[in-house]
C-alpha positions as CSV (number, residue, x, y, z in Angstrom):
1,X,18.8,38.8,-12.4
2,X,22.1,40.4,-12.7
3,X,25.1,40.6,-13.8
4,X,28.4,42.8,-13.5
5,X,27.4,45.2,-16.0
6,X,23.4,45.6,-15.5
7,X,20.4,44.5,-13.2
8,X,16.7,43.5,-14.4
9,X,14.5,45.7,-12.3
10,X,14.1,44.9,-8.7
11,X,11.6,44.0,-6.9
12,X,10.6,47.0,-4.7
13,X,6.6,47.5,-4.9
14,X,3.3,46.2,-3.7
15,X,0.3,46.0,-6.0
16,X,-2.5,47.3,-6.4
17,X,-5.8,45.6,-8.7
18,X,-8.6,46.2,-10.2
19,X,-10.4,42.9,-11.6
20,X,-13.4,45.0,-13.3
21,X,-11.5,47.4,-16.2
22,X,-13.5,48.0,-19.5
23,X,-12.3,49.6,-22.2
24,X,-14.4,51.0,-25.0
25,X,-14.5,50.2,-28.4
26,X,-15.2,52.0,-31.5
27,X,-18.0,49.9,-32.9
28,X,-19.6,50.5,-29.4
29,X,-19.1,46.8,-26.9
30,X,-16.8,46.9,-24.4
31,X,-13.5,44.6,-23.8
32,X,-13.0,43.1,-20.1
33,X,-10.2,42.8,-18.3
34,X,-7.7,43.0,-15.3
35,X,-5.4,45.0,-13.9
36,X,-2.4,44.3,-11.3
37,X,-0.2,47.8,-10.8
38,X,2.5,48.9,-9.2
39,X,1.6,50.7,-5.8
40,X,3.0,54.3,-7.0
41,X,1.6,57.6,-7.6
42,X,4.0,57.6,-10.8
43,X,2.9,56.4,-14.4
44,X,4.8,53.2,-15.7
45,X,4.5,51.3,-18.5
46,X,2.3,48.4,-19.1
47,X,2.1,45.1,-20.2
48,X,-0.9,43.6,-22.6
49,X,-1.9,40.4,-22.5
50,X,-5.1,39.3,-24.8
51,X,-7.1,36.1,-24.8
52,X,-10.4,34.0,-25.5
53,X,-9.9,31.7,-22.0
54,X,-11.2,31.8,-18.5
55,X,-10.2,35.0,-16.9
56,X,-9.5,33.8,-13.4
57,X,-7.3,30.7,-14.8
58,X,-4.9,33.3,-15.5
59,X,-4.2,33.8,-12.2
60,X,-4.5,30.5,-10.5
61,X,-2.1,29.4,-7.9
62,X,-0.8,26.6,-8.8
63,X,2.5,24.2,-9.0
64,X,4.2,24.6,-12.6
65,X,3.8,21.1,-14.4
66,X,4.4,20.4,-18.0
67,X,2.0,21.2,-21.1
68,X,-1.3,19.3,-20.5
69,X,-4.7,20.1,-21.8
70,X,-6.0,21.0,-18.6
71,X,-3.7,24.0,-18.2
72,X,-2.9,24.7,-21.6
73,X,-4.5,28.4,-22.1
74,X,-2.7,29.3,-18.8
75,X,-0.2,31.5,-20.6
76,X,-0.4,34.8,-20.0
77,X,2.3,35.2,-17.1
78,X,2.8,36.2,-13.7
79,X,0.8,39.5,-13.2
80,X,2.8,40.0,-9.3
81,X,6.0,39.6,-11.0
82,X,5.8,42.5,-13.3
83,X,3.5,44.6,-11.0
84,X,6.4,44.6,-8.4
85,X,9.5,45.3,-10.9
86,X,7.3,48.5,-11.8
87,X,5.0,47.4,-14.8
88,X,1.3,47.3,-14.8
89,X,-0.4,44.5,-16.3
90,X,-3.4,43.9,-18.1
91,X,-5.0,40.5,-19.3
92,X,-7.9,41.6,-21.4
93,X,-10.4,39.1,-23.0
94,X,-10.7,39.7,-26.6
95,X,-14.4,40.0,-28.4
96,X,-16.6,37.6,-28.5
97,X,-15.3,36.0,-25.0
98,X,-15.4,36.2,-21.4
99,X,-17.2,39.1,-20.4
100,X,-16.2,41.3,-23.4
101,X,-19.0,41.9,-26.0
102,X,-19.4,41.2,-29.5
103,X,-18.9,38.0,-31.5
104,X,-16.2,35.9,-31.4
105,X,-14.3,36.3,-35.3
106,X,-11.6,33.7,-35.1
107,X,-8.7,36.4,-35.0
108,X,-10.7,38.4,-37.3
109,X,-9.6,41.7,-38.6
110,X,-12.3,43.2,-35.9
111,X,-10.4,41.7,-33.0
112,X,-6.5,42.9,-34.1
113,X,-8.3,46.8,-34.9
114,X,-9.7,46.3,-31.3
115,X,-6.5,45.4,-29.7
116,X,-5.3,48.4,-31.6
117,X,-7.7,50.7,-29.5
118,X,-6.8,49.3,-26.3
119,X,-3.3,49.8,-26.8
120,X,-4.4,53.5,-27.5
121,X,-6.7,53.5,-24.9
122,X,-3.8,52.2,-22.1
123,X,-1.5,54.9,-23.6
124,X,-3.9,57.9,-23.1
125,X,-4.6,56.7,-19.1
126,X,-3.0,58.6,-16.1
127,X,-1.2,55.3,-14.5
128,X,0.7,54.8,-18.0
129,X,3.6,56.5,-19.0
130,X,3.0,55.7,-23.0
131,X,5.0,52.9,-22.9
132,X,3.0,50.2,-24.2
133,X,4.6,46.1,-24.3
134,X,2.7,42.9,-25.3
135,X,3.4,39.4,-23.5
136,X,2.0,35.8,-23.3
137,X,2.5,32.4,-25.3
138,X,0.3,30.9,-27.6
139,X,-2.5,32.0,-28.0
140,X,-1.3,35.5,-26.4
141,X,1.4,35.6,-28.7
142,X,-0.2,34.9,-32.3
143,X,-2.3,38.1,-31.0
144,X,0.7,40.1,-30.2
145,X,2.2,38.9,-34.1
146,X,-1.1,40.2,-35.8
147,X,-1.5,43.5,-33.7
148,X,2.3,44.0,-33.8
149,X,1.7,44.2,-37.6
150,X,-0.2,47.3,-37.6
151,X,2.7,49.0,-35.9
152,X,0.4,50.9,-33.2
153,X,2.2,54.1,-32.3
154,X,2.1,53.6,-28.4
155,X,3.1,49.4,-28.7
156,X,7.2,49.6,-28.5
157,X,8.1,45.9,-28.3
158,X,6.5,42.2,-27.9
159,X,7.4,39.2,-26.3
160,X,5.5,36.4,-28.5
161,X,7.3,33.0,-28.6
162,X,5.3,30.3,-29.5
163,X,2.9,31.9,-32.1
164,X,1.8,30.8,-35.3
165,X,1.9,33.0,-38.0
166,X,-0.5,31.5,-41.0
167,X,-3.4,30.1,-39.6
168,X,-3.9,27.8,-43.3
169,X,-0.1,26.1,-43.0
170,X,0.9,26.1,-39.6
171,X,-2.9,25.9,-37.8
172,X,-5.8,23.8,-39.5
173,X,-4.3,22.6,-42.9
174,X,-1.2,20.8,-42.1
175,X,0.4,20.3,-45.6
176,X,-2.9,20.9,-46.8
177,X,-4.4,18.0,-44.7
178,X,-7.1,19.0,-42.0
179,X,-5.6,19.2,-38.4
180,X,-9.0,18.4,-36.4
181,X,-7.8,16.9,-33.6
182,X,-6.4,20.0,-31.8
183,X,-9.3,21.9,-32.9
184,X,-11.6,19.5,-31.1
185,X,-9.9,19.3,-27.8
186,X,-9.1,23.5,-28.4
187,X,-12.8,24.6,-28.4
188,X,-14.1,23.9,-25.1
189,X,-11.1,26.2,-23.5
190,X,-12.6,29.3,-24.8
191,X,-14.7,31.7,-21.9
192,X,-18.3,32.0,-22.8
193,X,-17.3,31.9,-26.5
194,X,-20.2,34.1,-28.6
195,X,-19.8,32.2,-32.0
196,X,-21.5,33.0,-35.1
197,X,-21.9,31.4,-39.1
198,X,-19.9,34.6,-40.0
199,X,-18.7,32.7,-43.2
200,X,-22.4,32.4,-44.2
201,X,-23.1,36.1,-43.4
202,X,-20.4,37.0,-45.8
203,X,-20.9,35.1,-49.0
204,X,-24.8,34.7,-48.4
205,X,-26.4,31.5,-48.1
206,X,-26.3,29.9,-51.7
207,X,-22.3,29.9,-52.0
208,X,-22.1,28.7,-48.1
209,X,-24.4,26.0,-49.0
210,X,-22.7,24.8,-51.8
211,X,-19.4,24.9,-49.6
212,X,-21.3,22.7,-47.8
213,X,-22.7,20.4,-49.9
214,X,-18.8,19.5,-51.3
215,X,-17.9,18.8,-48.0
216,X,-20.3,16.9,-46.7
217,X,-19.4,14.8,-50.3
218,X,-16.3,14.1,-48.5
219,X,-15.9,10.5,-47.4
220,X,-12.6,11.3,-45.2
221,X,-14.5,14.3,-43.5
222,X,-18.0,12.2,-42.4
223,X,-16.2,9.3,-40.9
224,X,-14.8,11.8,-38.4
225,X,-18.4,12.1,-36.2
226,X,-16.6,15.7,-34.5
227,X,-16.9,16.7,-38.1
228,X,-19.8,15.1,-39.3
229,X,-21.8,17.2,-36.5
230,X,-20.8,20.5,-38.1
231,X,-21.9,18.8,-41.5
232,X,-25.4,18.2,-40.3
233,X,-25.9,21.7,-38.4
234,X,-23.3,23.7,-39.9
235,X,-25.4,27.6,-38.5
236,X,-25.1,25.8,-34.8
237,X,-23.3,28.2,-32.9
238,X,-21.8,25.4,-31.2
239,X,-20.1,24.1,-34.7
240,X,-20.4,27.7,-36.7
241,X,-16.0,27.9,-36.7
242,X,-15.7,24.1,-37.3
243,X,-17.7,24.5,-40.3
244,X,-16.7,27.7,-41.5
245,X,-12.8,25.7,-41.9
246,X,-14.1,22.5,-43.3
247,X,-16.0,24.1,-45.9
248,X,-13.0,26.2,-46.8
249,X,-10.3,23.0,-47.3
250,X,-7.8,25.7,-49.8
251,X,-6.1,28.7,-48.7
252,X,-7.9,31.7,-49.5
253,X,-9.0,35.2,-47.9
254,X,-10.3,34.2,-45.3
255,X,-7.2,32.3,-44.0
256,X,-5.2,35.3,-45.0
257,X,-7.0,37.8,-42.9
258,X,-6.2,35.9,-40.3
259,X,-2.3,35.5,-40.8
260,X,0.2,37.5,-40.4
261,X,0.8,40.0,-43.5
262,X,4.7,40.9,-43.3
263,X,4.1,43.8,-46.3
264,X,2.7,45.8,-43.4
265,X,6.2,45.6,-42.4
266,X,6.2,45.1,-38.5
267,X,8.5,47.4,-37.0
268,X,7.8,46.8,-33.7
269,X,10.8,44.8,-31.3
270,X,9.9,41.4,-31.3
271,X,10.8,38.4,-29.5
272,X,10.1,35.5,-31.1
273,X,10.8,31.3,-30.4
274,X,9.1,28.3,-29.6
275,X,10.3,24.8,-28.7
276,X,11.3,21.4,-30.9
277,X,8.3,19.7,-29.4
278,X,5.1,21.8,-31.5
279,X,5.8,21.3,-35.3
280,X,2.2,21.2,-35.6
281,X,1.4,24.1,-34.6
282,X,3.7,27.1,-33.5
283,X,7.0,26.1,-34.6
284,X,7.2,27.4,-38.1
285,X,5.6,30.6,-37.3
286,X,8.6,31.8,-35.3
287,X,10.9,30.7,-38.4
288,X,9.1,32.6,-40.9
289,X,8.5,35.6,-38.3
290,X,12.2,36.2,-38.1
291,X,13.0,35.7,-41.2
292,X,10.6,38.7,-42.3
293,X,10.2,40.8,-39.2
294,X,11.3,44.5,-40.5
295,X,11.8,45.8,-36.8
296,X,14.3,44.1,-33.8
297,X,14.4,40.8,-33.3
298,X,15.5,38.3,-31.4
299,X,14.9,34.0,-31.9
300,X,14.7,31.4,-28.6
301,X,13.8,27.6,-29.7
302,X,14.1,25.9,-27.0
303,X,14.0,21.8,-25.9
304,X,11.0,20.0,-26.6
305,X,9.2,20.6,-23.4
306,X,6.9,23.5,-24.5
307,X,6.7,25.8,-21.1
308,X,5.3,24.8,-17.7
309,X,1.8,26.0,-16.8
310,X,1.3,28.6,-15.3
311,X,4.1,30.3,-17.6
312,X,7.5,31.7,-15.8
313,X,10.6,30.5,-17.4
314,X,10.4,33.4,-19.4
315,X,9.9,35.7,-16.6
316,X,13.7,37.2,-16.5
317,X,14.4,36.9,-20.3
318,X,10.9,39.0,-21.2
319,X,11.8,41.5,-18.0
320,X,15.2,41.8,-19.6
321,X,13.3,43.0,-23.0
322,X,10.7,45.2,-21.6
323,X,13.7,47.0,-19.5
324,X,15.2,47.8,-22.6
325,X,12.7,48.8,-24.6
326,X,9.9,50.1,-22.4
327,X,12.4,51.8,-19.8
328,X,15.3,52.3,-22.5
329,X,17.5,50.9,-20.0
330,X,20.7,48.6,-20.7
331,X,20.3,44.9,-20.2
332,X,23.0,44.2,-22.5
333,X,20.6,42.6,-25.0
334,X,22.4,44.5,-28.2
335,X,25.2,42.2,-27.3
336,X,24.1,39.0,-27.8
337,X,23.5,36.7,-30.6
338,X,20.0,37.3,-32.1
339,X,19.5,33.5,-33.0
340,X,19.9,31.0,-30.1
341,X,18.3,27.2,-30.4
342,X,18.5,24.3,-28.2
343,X,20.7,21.1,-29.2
344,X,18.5,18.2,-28.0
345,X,21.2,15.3,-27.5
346,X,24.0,18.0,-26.3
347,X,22.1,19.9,-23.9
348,X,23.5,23.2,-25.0
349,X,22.8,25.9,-26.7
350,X,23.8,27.1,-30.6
351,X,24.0,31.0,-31.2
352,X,24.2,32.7,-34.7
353,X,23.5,36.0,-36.5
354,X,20.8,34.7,-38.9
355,X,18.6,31.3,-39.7
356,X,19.0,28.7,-41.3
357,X,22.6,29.1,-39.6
358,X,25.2,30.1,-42.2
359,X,27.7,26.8,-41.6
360,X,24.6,24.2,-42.5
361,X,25.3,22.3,-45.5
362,X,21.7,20.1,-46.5
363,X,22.9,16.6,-47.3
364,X,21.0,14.5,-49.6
365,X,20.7,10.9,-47.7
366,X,19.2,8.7,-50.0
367,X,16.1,6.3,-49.6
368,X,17.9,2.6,-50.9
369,X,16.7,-1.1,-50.8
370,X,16.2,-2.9,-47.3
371,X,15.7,0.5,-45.1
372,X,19.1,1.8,-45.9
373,X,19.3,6.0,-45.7
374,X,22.7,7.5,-46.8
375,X,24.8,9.7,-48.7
376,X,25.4,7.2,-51.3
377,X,23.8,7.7,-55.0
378,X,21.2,5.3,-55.8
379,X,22.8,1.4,-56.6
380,X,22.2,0.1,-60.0
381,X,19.4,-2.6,-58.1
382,X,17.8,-0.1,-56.2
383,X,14.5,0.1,-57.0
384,X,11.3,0.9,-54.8
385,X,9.4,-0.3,-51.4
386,X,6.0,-1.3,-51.0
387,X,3.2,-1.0,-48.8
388,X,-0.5,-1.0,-48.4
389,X,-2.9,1.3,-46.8
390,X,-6.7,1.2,-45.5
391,X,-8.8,0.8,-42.9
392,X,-7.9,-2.2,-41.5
393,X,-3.9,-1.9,-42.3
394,X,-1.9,1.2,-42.5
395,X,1.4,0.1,-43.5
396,X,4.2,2.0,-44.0
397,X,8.2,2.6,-45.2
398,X,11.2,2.8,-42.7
399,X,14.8,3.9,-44.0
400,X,17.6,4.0,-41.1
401,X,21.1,5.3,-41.2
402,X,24.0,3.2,-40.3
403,X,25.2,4.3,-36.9
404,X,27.0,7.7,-36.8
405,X,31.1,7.5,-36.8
406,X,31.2,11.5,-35.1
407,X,29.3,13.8,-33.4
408,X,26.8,15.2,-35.9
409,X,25.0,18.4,-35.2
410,X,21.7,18.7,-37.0
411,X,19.7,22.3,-37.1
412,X,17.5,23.8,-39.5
413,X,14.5,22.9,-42.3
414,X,14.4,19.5,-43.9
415,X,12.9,18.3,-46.7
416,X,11.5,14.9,-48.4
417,X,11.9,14.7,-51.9
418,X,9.7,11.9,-52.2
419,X,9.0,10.1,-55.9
420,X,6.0,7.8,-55.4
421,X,2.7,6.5,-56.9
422,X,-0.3,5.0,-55.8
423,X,-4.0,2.7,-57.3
424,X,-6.1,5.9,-55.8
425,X,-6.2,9.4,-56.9
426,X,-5.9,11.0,-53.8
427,X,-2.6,10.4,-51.4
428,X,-2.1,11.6,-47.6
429,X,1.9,12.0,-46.9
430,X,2.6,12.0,-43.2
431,X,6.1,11.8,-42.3
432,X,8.6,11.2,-39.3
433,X,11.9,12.2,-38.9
434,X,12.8,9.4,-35.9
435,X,16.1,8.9,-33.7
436,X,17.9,5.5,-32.5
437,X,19.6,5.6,-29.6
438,X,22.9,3.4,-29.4
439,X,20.6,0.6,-27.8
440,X,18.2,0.6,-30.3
441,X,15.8,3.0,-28.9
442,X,13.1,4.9,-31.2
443,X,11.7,8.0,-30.8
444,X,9.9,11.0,-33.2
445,X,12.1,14.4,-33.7
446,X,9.5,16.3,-35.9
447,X,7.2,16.0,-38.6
448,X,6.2,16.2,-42.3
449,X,2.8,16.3,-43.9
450,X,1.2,16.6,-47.8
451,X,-1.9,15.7,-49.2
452,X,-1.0,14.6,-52.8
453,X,-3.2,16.6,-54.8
454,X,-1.9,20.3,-53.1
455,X,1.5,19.0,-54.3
456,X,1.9,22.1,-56.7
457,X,4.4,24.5,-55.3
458,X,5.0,28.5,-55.3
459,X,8.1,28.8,-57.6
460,X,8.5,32.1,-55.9
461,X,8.5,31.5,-52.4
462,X,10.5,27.9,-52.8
463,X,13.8,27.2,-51.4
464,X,15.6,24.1,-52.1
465,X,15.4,23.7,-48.3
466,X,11.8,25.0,-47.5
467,X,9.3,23.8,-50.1
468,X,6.3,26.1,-50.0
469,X,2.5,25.0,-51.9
470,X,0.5,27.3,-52.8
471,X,-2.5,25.2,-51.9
472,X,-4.7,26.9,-53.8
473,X,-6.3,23.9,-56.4
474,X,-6.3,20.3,-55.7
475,X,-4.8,18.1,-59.0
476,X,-5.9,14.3,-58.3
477,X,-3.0,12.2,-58.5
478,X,-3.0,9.8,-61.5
479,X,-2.9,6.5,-60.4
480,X,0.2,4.4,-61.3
481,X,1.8,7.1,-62.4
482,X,5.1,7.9,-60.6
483,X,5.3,11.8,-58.9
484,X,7.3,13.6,-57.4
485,X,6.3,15.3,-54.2
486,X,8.4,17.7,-51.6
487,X,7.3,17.5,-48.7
488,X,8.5,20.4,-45.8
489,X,9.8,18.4,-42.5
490,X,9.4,20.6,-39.8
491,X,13.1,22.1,-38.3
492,X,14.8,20.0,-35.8
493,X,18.2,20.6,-33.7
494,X,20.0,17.6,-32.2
495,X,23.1,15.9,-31.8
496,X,24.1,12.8,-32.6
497,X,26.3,10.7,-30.9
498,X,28.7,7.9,-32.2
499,X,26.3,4.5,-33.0
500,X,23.0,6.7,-33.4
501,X,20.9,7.3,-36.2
502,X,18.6,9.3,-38.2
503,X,15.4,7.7,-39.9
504,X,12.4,8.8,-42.2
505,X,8.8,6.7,-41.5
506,X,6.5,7.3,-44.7
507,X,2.8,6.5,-44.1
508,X,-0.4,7.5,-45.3
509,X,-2.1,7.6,-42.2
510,X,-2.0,9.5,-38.7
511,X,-2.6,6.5,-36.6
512,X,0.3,6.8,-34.2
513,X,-0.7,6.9,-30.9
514,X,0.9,10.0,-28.9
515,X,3.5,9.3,-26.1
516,X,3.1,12.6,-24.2
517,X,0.5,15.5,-24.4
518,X,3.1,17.4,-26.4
519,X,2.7,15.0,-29.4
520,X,-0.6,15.1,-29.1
521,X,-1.0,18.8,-30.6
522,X,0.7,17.7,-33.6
523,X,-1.7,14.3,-34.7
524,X,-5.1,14.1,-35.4
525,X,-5.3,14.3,-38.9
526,X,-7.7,13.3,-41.8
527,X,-7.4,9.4,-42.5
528,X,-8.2,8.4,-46.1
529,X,-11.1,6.3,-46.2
530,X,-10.4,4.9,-49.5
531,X,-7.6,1.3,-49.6
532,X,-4.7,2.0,-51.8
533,X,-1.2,0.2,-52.7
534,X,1.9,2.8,-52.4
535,X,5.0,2.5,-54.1
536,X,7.8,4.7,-52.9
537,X,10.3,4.7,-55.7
538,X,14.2,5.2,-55.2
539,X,16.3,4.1,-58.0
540,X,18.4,5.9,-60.5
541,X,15.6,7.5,-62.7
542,X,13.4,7.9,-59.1
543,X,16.1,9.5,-56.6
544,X,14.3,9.8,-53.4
545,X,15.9,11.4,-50.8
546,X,15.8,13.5,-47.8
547,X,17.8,16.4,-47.4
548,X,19.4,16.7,-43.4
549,X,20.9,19.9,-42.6
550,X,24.4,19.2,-41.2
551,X,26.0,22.2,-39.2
552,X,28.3,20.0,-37.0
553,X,30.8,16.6,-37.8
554,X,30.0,14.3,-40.7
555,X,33.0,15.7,-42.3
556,X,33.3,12.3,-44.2
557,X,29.9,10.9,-44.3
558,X,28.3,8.7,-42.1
559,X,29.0,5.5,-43.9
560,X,26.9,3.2,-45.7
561,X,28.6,0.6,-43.5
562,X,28.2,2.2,-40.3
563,X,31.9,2.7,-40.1
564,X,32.5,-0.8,-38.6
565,X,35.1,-2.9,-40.1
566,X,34.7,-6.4,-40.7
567,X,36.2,-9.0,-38.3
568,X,38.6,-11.3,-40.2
569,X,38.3,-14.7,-41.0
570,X,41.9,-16.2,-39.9
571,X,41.0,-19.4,-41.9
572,X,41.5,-17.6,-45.0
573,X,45.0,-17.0,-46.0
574,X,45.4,-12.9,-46.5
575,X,46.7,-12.0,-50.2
C-alpha cells in the first residue's frame, strides 16, 4: 500500500521458521509456540499472537470464506505477510493449551501475567529490536485488551478489533441472561485444553456445593441437557468451566478478573473495532474500549460480515499501525479520523473525532396501538399489547414505523424503555431492532436482552442512551404489577432509504432460528420454562418507547402517516 506521501513496508525478505519455540515462565511450565522471521542478520520487531486453538490451523492454506464454526479460531493472521515486510511473528499457545503447560484459567490473571513475561522474554532475544506489537481477532484480541492493560514496558501498540472487554455483559450473561449456546459450540475448538474445577479449589467445597445445589434448583438451567451434564458432574474436567459460570449467574470477582480493568489505565496504542453483525459478543467491547482507553486510539466497525477466515482484510490497515508505532515511521495515521464505522444501507463510511458521534440526536419513537412506532406522544386510547409465552407458544409484540419520507442515517447506542408486567415473577426480555425494505422485506439489525429481575441499574455508570445493571442481586418481578425496564440495544449504523422502516420485536424467548452463522453467535439463550401472560404497556401514564439515534435526515419526523397523502374522493364536493 501507498500513497503519495508514504509506503507501508515492502515486501523484500524471505523467512525463516522455527515451529518448536518455548519460552519460560516464572511459575516454572513452559509456553509453545511459532516463529516466522525475516531472513536478516538485523533485529526487528515482532508481532505476538496468543491463543487456546490448534496451532497448525493458524497457518492453514486455505481460500478466505466468511465466518463459519469450522474456521472460526483461524484468526491470528498471515505469518508470511509480516515476516516479509520485516516483522517476526510469533503465535504462542497460552497455558493450559496446545503444547504449553499448566492449567487452562479461562483468561485468568495467571495467563495475562504470563503473556506479560513473554513479551519480556521476546524483548530481551537477539532477533528483536525491543519493539514489541500484539495482533489477531477474537480471541487474539480480548488477550491483547487484558495484557495491554498492564502496560508491559517492551509492548508499544495493539491491533485488537473484535474483542470483548467484560466477559459478564458482553460474553456469558447477556443482559444478565445465560448465553450457552456459543459456549457449547466454543469448547470443542480449544487445543488439548487442560481444564480444571478451579472455582471449587478457591472457595473450598462447601460454598462450591451450595453454588451448585441453587443451580441445579433451576428449572430454565436443567431443561438445557448441555447444562444439565455440568449439573450432574460439575469436578468433570470436561464440564469444570461450564459449571464454574452456571454456578456463578451475578457478576462478581471472578467475572471481573477476567475483564478488562480501565483504572490500570492502558496506555498502550490501541486499535480497536469490530463489525454490526456480533452484538453478542464482541461489539460492545470495542465501544466501551475506546471510550476509556487512556493511550492512542483508533475505532473501525465495519459491515456485518465479521472477517473472512483465514484473517487478511486487515493485513495493510494493522501494517500501517505497526509501521508507525513499532518502526516510528510516517503512515499518515495522525491524520485521519480516529472513529470510522460502516453505514449498512449506504455502503460508505462515517468518520468523526469521538463516539457516540457528536451530531446524534436520540429520538423517542413511541410504542402505540396496532404496531405503530413513531415520534408522536402517546394518543388518549393508547393503551397496551398482549401476548402469551410458554413452551408450546412463544408470542411476541411487533411495532413498525411508517415508511421513511428522507434518507435517515442511524449510528450509535439504542435503548428500550420498556413499561410492562407479567402472571410470573421472573421475565426474560429479548429484543430486535428489525428493517423493512421498500418491498416489504424483514431482516434483524442488532439486539437487546434483560432478564427482569437484574433490572436494577448503576446510577453511576448510566447514560440516558447506554443503560448499565449492575447485576449484582436478582429482585423477582411482582406479578401484575406494571415496571419499568431499560433495556441496552446493541449499536447499529444504517441508512434508510425513502418507504423503509425501523421496528422493535419484544419476546420472551430466544427461539428465532439463525439465518447465517453470524447470527448464530448472538442466540442461544436461556428459555423460561415457566408459561406467563405479558402485557407491554404504552399509554400516557406507561410511555414505552425506544430511543433511535438519528445523525442523518429526519429533520421533520418520519410521519405517523408515512408521509403519503390521501387520494381524493372527486364525488365529494371540496369546501
Amino acid at each position: 500500500m501507498f500513497t503519495q506521501a508514504w509506503q507501508t513496508s515492502p515486501r523484500e525478505f524471505d523467512t525463516l521458521s522455527d515451529l518448536n519455540i518455548t519460552v519460560p515462565m516464572s511459575d516454572g511450565i513452559t509456553l509453545a509456540g511459532n516463529i516466522l522471521r525475516p531472513d536478516t542478520d538485523e533485529p526487528v520487531p515482532v508481532i505476538l499472537s496468543a491463543h487456546a486453538y490448534p496451532q497448525e490451523d493458524q497457518y492453514t492454506d486455505l481460500i478466505p470464506e466468511g465466518f463459519s464454526h469450522l474456521r472460526g479460531h483461524m484468526e491470528a493472521g498471515d505469518s508470511e505477510f509480516f515476516a516479509r515486510r520485516g516483522y517476526a511473528h510469533i503465535i504462542l499457545n497460552v497455558r493450559g493449551t496446545g503444547p504449553s503447560g499448566g492449567t487452562y484459567d479461562n483468561l485468568g490473571d495467571r495467563t495475562i501475567e504470563d503473556l506479560c513475561e513473554t513479551i519480556a522474554w521476546i524483548a530481551d532475544q537477539d532477533w528483536c529490536d525491543g519493539n514489541v506489537g500484539m495482533f489477531g481477532m477474537s480471541y487474539f484480541a480480548i488477550v491483547q485488551n487484558l495484557v495491554a492493560a498492564k502496560n508491559p514496558p517492551a509492548l508499544k501498540a495493539i491491533f485488537a478489533p473484535f474483542a470483548y472487554t467484560d466477559m459478564y455483559r458482553d460474553r456469558y450473561y447477556h443482559g444478565g441472561i445465560l448465553s450457552h449456546g456459543f459456549m457449547k459450540m466454543w469448547l470443542p475448538t480449544l487445543s488439548n485444553p487442560r481444564l480444571a474445577p478451579l472455582l471449587r479449589d478457591e472457595i473450598g467445597d462447601e460454598k462450591f456445593e451450595a453454588l451448585m445445589d441453587v443451580a441445579r434448583g433451576d428449572e430454565d438451567l436443567q431443561s438445557v441437557p448441555f447444562l444439565k451434564q455440568a449439573l450432574d458432574d460439575p469436578t468433570n474436567e470436561q464440564y469444570a468451566l461450564i459449571a464454574e459460570i452456571i454456578a456463578q449467574p451475578l457478576d462478581n470477582d471472578y467475572y471481573r478478573k477476567r475483564s478488562l480493568n480501565y483504572s490500570e489505565k492502558p496506555a498502550v496504542p490501541a486499535y480497536l473495532g469490530g463489525c454490526w453483525g456480533v452484538p453478542g459478543l464482541h461489539l460492545p467491547g470495542a465501544f466501551r474500549s475506546y471510550e476509556n482507553w487512556a493511550g492512542p486510539k483508533c475505532l473501525t466497525i465495519g459491515p456485518p460480515v465479521y472477517l473472512d477466515r483465514p484473517i487478511y482484510q486487515y493485513q495493510y490497515e494493522s501494517l500501517r499501525w505497526f509501521d508507525h508505532w513499532l518502526k516510528g515511521e510516517e503512515r499518515g495515521i495522525d491524520k485521519e479520523k480516529p472513529v470510522r464505522a460502516f453505514i449498512v444501507g449506504s455502503g460508505e463510511w462515517k468518520e468523526g473525532d469521538q463516539w457516540p458521534f457528536p451530531e446524534t440526536r436520540w429520538t423517542p419513537l413511541y410504542l402505540h396501538n396496532d404496531g405503530w412506532l413513531n415520534e408522536h406522544e402517546l394518543f388518549k386510547h393508547d393503551g397496551f399489547s398482549a401476548f402469551t409465552d410458554s413452551r408450546k407458544e412463544h408470542g411476541e409484540a411487533k411495532f413498525w414505523t411508517g415508511g421513511m419520507v428522507e434518507r435517515t442515517e442511524v449510528c450509535g447506542p439504542i435503548v428500550l424503555n420498556l413499561f410492562a408486567e407479567t402472571t410470573s415473577d421472573e421475565v426474560l426480555w429479548f429484543i430486535s431492532l428489525l428493517h423493512q425494505d421498500a418491498e416489504g422485506n424483514e431482516s434483524l439489525l442488532t439486539r437487546g436482552w434483560l432478564r427482569g429481575s437484574q433490572r436494577e441499574l448503576d446510577q453511576e455508570k448510566t447514560k440516558p442512551w447506554q443503560p448499565y445493571h449492575s447485576h449484582k442481586q436478582r429482585v423477582p418481578v411482582v406479578p401484575g404489577e406494571v415496571t419499568e425496564y431499560n433495556i441496552e440495544i446493541r449499536p447499529y449504523g444504517i441508512e434508510l432509504k425513502p418507504g423503509e422502516k425501523v421496528g422493535v420485536r419484544i419476546k420472551c424467548a430466544d427461539n428465532d432460528p439463525p439465518v447465517n452463522t453470524l447470527q448464530a453467535i448472538n442466540l442461544g439463550h436461556l428459555t423460561p420454562s415457566n408459561s406467563s401472560e405479558i402485557k407491554v404497556h404504552h399509554s400516557r401514564k406507561y410511555p414505552s418507547h425506544l430511543l433511535l439515534p438519528i445523525t442523518k435526515g429526519n429533520r421533520i419526523g418520519t410521519y405517523y402517516s408515512g408521509g403519503n397523502l390521501p387520494n381524493i374522493d372527486l364525488s365529494v364536493p371540496v369546501r
